[in-house]
C-alpha positions as CSV (number, residue, x, y, z in Angstrom):
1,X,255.3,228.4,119.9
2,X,259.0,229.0,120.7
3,X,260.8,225.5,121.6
4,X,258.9,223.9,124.1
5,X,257.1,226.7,125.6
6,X,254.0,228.2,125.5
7,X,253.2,231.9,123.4
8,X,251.0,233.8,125.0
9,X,249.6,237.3,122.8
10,X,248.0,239.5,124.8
11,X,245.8,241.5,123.0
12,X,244.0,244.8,125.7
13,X,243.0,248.1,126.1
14,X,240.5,250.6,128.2
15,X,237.3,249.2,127.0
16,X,238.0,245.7,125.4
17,X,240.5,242.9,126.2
18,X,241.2,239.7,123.8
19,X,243.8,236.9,124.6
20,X,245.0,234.2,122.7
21,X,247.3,231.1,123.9
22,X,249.5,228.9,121.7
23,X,250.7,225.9,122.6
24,X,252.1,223.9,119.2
25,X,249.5,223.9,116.8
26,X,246.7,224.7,119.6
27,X,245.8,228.3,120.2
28,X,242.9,229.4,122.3
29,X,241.3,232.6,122.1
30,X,239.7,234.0,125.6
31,X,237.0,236.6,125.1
32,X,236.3,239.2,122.2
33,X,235.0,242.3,122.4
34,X,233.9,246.1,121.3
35,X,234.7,249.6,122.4
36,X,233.2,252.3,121.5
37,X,234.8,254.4,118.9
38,X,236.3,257.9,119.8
39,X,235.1,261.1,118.8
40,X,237.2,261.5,115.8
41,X,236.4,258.5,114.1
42,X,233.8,259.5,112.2
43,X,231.1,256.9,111.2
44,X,232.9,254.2,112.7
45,X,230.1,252.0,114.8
46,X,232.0,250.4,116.5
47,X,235.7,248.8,117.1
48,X,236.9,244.9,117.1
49,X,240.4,243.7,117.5
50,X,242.8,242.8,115.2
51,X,242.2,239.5,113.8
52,X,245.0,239.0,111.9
53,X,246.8,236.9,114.3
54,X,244.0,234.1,114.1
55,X,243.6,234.7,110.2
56,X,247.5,232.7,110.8
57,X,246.8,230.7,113.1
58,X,243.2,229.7,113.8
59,X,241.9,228.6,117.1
60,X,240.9,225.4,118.6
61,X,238.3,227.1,121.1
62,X,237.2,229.9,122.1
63,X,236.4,230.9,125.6
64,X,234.3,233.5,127.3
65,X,234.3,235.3,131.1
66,X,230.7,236.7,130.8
67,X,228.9,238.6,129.3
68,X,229.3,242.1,128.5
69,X,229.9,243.7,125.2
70,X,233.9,244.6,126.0
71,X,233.8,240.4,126.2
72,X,231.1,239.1,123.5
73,X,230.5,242.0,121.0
74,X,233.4,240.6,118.2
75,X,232.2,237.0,119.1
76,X,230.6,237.0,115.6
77,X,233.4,238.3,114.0
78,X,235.8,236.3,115.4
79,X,233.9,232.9,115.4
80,X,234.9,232.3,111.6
81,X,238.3,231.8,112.8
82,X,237.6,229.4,115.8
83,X,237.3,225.7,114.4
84,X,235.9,224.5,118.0
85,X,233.5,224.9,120.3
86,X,233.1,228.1,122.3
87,X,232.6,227.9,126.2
88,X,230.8,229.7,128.3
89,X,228.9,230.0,131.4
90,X,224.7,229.6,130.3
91,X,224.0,233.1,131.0
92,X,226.7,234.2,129.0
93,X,226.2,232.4,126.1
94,X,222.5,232.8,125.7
95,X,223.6,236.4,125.3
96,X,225.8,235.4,122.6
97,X,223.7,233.3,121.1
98,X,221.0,236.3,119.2
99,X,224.5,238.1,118.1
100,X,225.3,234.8,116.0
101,X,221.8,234.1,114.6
102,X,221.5,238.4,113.8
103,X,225.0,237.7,111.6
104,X,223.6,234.9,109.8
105,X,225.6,232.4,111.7
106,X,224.8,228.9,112.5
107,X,226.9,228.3,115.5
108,X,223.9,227.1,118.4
109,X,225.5,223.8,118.0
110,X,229.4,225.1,118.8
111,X,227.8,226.7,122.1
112,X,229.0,224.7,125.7
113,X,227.8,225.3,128.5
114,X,229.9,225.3,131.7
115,X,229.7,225.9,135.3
116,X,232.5,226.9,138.0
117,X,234.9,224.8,139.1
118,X,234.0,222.6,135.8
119,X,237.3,221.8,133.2
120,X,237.6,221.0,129.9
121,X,240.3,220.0,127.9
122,X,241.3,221.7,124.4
123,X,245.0,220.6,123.2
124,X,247.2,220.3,126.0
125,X,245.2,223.4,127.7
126,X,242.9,222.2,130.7
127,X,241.2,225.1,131.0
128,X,239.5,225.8,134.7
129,X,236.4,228.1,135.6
130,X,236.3,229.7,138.9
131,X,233.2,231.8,139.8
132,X,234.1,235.4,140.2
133,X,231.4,238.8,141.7
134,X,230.7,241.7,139.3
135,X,228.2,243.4,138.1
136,X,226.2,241.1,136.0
137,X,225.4,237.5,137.1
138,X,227.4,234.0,135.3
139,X,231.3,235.8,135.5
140,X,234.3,233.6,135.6
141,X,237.8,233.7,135.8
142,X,240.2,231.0,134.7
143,X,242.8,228.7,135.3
144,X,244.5,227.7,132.0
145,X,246.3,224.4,133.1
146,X,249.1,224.1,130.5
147,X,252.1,221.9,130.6
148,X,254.9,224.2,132.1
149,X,252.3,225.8,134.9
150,X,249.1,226.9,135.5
151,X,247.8,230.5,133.9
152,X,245.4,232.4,136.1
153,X,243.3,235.2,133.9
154,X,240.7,237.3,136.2
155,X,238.4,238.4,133.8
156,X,236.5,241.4,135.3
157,X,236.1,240.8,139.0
158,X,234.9,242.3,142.1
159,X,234.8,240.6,145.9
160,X,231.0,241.2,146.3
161,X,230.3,239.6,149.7
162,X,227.1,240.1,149.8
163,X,226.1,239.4,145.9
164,X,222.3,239.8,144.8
165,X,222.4,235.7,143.6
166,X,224.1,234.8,146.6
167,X,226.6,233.1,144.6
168,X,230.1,234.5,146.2
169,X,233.3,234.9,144.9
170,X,235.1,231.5,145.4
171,X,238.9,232.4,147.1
172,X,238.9,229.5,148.6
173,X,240.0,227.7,144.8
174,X,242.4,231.5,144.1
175,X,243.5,230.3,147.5
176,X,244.5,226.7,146.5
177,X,246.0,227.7,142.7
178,X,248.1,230.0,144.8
179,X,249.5,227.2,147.3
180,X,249.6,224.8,144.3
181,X,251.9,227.5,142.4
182,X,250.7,229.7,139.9
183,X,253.0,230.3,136.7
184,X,251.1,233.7,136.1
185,X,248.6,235.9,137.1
186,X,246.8,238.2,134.3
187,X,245.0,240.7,136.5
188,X,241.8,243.2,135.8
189,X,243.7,246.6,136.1
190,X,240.8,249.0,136.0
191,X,239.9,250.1,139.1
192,X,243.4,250.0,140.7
193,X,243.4,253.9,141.1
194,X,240.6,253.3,143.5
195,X,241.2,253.3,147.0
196,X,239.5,251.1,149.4
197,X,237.0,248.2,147.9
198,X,234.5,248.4,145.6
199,X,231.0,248.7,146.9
200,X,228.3,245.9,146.8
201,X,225.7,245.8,144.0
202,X,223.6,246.2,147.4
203,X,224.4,249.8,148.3
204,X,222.7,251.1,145.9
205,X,219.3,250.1,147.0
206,X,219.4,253.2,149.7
207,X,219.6,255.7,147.3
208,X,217.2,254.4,144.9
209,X,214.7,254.4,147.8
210,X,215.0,257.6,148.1
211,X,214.0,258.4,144.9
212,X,211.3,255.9,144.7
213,X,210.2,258.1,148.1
214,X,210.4,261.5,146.8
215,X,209.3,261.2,142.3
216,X,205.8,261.9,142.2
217,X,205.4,261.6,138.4
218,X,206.8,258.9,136.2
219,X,210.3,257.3,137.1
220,X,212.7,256.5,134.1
221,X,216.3,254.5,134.9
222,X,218.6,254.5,131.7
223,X,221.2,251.3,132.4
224,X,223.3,249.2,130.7
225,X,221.0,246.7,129.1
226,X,223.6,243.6,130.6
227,X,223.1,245.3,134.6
228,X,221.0,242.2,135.2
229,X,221.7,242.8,139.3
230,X,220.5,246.6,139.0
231,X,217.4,245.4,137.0
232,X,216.7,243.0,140.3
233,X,217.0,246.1,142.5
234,X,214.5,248.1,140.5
235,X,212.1,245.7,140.1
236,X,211.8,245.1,143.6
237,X,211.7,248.2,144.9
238,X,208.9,248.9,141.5
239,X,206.8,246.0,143.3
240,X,207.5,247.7,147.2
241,X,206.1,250.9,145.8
242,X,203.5,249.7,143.9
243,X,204.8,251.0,140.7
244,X,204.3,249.2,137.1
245,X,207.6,248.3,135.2
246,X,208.4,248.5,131.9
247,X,211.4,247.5,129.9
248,X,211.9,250.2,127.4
249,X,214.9,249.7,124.2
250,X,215.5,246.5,122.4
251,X,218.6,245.4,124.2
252,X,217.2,246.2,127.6
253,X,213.8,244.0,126.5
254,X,216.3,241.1,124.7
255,X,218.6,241.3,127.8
256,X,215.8,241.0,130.7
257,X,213.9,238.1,128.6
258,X,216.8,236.0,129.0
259,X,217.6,237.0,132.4
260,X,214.1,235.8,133.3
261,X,214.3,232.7,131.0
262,X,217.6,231.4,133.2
263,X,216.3,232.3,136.4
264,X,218.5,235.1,137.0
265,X,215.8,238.3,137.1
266,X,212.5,237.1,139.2
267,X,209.5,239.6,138.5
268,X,206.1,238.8,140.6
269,X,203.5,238.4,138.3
270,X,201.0,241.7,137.7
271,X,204.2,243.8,137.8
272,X,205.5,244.2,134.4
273,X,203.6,246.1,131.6
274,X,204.7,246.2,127.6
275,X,206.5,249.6,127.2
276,X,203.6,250.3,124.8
277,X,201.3,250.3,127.3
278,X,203.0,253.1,129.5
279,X,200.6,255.5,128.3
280,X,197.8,253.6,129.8
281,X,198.5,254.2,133.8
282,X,199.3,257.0,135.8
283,X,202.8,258.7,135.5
284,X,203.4,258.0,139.4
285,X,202.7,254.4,138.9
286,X,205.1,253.6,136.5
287,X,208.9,253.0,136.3
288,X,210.7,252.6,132.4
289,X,213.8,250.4,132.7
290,X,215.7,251.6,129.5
291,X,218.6,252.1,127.5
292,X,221.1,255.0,126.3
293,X,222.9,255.6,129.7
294,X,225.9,256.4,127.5
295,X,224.3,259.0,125.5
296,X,223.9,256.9,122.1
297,X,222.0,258.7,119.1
298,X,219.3,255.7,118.2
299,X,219.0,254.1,121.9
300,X,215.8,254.6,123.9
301,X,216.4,257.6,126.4
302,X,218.2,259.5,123.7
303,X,214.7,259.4,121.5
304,X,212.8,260.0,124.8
305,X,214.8,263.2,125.6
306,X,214.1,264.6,122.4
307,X,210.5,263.7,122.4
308,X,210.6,260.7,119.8
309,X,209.8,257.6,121.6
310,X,206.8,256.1,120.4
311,X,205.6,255.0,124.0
312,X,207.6,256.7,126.6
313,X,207.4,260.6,127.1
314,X,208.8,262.5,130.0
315,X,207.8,265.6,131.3
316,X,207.6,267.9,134.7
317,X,207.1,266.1,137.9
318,X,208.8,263.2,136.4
319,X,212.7,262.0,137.3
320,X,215.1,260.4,134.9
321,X,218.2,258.3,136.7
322,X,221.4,257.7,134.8
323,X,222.5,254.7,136.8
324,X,225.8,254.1,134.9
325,X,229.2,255.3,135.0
326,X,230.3,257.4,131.9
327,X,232.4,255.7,129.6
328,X,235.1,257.8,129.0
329,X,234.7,259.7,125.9
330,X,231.3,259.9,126.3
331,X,230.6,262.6,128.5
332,X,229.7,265.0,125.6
333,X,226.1,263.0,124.1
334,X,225.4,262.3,127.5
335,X,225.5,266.0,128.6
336,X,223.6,266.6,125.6
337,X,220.9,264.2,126.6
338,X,220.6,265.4,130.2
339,X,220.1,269.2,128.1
340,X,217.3,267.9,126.0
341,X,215.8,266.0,129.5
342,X,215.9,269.7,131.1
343,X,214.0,271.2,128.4
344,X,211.5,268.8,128.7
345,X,211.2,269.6,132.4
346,X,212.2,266.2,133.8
347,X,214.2,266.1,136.9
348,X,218.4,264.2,136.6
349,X,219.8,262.1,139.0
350,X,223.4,260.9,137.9
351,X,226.0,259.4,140.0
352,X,227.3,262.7,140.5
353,X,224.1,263.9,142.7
354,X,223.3,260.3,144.4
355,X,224.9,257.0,144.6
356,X,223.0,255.4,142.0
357,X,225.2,253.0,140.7
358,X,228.5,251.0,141.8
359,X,231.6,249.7,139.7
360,X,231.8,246.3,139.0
361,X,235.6,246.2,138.9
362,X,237.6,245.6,142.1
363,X,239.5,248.4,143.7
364,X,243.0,248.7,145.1
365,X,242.6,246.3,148.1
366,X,241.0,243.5,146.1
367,X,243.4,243.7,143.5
368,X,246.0,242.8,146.1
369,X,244.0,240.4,147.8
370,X,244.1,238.7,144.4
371,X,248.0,239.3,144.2
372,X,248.2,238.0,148.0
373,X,246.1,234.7,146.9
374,X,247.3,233.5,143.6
375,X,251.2,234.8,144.0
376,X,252.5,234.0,140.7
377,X,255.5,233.9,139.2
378,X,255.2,236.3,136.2
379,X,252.4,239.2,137.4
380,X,251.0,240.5,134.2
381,X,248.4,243.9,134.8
382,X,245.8,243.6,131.9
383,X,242.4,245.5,131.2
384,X,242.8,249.2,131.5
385,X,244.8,252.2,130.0
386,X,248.8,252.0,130.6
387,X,249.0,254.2,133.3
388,X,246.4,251.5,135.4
389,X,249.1,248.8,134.2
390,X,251.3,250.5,135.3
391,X,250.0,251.5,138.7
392,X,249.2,247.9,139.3
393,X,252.4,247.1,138.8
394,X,253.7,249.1,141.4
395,X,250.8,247.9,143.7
396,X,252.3,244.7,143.0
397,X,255.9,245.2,144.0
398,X,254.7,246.7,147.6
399,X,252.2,243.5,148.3
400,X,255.3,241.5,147.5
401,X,258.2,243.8,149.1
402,X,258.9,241.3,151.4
403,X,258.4,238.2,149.7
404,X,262.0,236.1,148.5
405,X,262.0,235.5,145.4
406,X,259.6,238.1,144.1
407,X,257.1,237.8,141.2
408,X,258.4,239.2,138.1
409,X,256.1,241.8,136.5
410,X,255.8,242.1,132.8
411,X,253.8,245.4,131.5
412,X,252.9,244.5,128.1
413,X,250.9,246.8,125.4
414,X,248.5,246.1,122.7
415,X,249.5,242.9,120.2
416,X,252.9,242.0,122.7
417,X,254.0,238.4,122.4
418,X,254.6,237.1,125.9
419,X,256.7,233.5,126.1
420,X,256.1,231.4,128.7
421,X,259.0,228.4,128.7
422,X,261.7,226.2,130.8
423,X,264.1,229.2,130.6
424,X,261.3,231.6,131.9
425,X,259.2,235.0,130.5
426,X,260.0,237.4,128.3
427,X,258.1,240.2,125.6
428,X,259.1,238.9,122.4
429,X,257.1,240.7,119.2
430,X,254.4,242.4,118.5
431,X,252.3,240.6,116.3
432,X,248.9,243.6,115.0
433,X,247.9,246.4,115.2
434,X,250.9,248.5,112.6
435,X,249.4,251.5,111.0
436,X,250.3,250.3,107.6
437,X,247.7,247.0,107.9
438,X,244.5,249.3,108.8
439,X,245.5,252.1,105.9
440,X,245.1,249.2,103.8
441,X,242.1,247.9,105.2
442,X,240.6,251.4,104.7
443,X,241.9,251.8,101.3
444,X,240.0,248.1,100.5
445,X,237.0,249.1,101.8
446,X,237.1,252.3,100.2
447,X,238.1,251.1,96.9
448,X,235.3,248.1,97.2
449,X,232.4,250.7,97.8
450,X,233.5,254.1,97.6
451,X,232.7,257.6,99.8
452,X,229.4,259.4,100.2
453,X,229.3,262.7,101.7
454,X,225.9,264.7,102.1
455,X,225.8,268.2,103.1
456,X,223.2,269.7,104.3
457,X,223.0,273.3,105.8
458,X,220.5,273.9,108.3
459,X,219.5,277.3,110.3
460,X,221.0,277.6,113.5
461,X,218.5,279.0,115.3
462,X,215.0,277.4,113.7
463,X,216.3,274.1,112.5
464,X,214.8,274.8,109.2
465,X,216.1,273.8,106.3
466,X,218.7,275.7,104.0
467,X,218.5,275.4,100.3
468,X,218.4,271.7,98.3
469,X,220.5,269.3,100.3
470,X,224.1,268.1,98.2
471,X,225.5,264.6,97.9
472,X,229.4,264.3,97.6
473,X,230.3,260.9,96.0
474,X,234.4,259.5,95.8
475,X,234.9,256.4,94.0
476,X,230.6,255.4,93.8
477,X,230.0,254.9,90.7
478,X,226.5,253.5,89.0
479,X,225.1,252.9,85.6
480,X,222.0,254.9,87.1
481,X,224.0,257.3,89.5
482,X,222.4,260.5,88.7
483,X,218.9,259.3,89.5
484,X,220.4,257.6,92.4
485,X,221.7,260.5,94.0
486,X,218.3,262.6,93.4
487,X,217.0,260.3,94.7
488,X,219.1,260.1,97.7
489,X,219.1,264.0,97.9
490,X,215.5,263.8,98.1
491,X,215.3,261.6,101.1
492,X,217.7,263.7,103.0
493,X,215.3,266.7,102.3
494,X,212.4,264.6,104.0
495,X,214.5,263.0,106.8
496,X,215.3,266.7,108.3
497,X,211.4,267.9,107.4
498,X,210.0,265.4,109.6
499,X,212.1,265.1,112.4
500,X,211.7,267.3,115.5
501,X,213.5,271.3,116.1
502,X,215.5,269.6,119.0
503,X,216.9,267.1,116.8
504,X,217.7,269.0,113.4
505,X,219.8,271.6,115.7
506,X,221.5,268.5,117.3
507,X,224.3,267.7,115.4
508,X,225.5,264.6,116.9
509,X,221.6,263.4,116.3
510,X,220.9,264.5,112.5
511,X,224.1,263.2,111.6
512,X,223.9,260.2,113.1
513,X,220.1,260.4,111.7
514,X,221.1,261.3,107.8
515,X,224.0,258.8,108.4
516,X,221.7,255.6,109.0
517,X,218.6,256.4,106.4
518,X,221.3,256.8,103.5
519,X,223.2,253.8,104.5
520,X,220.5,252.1,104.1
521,X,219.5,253.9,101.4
522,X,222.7,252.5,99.3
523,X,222.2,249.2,100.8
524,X,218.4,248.8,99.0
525,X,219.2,250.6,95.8
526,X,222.5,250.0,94.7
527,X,223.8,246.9,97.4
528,X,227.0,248.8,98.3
529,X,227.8,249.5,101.5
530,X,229.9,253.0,100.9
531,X,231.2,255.0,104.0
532,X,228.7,257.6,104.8
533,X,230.0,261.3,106.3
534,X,227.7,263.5,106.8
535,X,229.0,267.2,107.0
536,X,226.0,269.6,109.0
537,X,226.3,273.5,108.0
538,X,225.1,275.4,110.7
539,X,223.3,278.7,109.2
């Protein structure tokens, strides 16, 4: 808090987005998620935000837009800072809800339901959920009543108007906050270097019908396991063509269980098989709803491409859809899975070839819409790389050229502080994300558990294996160490002897292969967790 107004720290970037709102001794934290790491960080799973500013100041609540995993993945590490309840809408939180229990935390009881247009008070926040279109059902955008003006934050948004649920996006409340007066407007930025609108979840259907049409052999669709809308789409058409469907890959199994449990996926009965019995019916009378659209080593389409999958093999005459936009960054594992789906003789639609799937962010003329409706004070561009910021911004200026006095726009960047008081708006400090705080978080977890490297060299062209496999060990030290890493050595010898050609001379695979069985490895035998980096020598 500075004086009497309210601190706002907005915490975003490309892939996740985290905001927290101080008011006194009240701070609210809205959403927490995961990105996917880049290339170059090397056995890192995945990334949460800083959480240093609620280790100082721990929140009251915790609130939640929907659920995808840039907006729920951290939720487990950030609910031992939250001291109240977290809201959410019911779909949203029953997605949150296995995440707790798989990190051994007891927080069913912390979990409130809401619905749009419902408030609740926390401190002097009144915080407001207004139903919002994208692509997954139960999304929400906010109005954070506070006591010098009302905070509007989007969330991800679209302006579906013809949405699979039939539940619309509700301007006619943006319309009213706007009249009202709206101290500022934190705004999804993603799509802004789109022109036009964003298409319906609906226009995909024609495409997809096409392919139902035309694939004479079995019919695989990789999708993000939270694309609850597609999952609709594909089962219906599945049931108009007579095909069997299967939900393939723990997340998309989890994901469609709960969708079905809320009343949000409706499959007619006789339709859906177990993924295990895919086997049992013809390869033109089935259709595999799975995972891996984003080329990830241990999902379900990446083992199915290289032959792996227990249940699920493809082969010629059958087609494989990506129906999901590539995530930048990951256009290398995802080319590499489409390779190993050619060699197996499937046929690959991508978005590229067909229009098989639609963003669920708005584009350029729903962004202003949503300037034209709320027009707030202080304009703040949030959720996408700096140059979309900054793009909005300038959106923003032309949709209020001739508008007297015009909104003030502030571009902020990862860990700004952003007052809000009587005197008006201003960037004040950054609070995380200094290089020095996560060199010593490395050198922690190093020093707590230490470095493992194994090599292992491996023939280029037969995938065979080259001479006795070597572990590398920095600051892993055990009374029994020597046996340890024999031991260890050993089970990297049979991990490459019993996987397949195609995976021992993929090196994003075996890595991530050698990386995971020693991990756990460590885990059983020693109960360290050391960083594992696996180095492949290509013979």
């Amino acid at each position: 808090m500075r004086g009497e107004g309210a601190s706002l720290s907005s915490f975003r970037c490309s892939k996740w987005c985290r905001s927290a709102a101080s008011w006194g001794e009240t701070t609210i934290v809205v959403d927490a998620g995961v990105m996917f790491p880049d290339p170059e960080l090397l056995g890192v799973d995945r990334i949460i935000p800083d959480l240093s500013y609620l280790e100082k100041s721990r929140a009251a609540a915790l609130v939640l837009t929907h659920g995808h995993e840039d907006h729920i993945g951290a939720v487990p590490h950030v609910v031992p800072l939250v001291d109240g309840p977290i809201y959410g809408t019911p779909l949203t939180l029953a997605l949150v809800e296995p995440k707790l229990q798989e990190h051994g935390l007891d927080s069913a009881h912390r979990l409130v339901s809401v619905q749009p247009r419902q408030r609740v008070t926390v401190g002097a926040f009144e915080i407001e959920f207004i139903r919002v279109t994208h692509s997954m059902p139960d999304c929400v955008a906010l109005a954070i009543h506070t006591p010098i003006g009302v905070v509007v934050h989007t969330g991800d948004f679209k302006i579906d108007q013809t949405p699979i649920d039939g539940e619309h996006f509700d301007v006619h409340r943006f319309a009213e906050l706007g009249t009202a007066g709206v101290l500022a407007l934190f705004a999804d930025s993603t799509n802004i270097d789109r022109r036009g609108f964003t298409g319906s979840e609906r226009d995909v259907i024609e495409a997809f019908e096409e392919i139902f049409t035309s694939s004479t052999g079995k019919l695989v669709v990789a999708a993000f396991a939270s694309s609850i809308y597609r999952m609709q789409i594909l089962v219906d058409l599945a049931s108009q063509f007579d095909r069997k469907v299967a939900f393939v890959g723990r997340g998309m199994i989890q994901n469609s269980e709960i969708a079905q449990r809320l009343g949000h996926l409706r499959i007619p009965a006789g339709v859906q098989i177990r993924d295990s019995d895919v086997g049992n019916y013809p390869a033109q009378d089935v259709l595999c709803l799975v995972t891996g659209s984003q080329g990830e080593p241990a999902a379900a389409l990446s083992r199915i491409a290289i032959d792996d999958h227990r249940h699920v093999k493809v082969g010629d005459d059958d087609t494989v859809v990506l129906s999901a936009r590539a995530i930048p960054g990951n256009e290398k594992p995802i080319g590499r899975v489409i390779n190993h789906l050619a060699h197996r003789g499937a046929d690959v639609i991508h978005e590229g070839i067909k229009h098989v799937h639609v963003s669920g962010h708005g584009s350029e003329e729903e962004l202003k819409l949503m300037l034209s409706l709320v027009r707030p004070r202080y304009f703040v561009p949030v959720h996408g790389e700096y140059r979309q910021l900054s793009q909005h911004a300038r959106v923003a200026r032309k949709v209020f050229a001739g508008r007297d006095p015009r909104p003030e726009i502030l571009l902020a960047e990862n860990g700004d502080v952003l007052t809000f008081d009587t005197t008006g708006a201003r960037i004040d400090d950054t609070l995380t994300g200094e290089v020095g705080d996560e060199v010593l978080r490395d050198r922690r977890h190093l020093a707590e558990d230490g470095l493992v490297v194994p090599v292992v060299a491996i023939s280029k062209q037969t995938g065979a294996l080259e001479g006795v496999p070597d572990i590398i060990t920095r600051g892993f030290v055990m009374e029994n160490s020597e046996a340890l890493l024999a031991d260890g050595t050993r089970l990297l010898s049979d991990v490459v002897e019993h996987t397949s050609v195609e995976e021992r001379t993929d090196q994003g695979l075996i890595k991530e292969k050698l990386r995971v069985e020693l991990r756990r490895f460590f885990r059983k035998r020693s109960g360290r967790r050391p960083f594992v980096l696996p180095v492949i020598m290509e013979i």
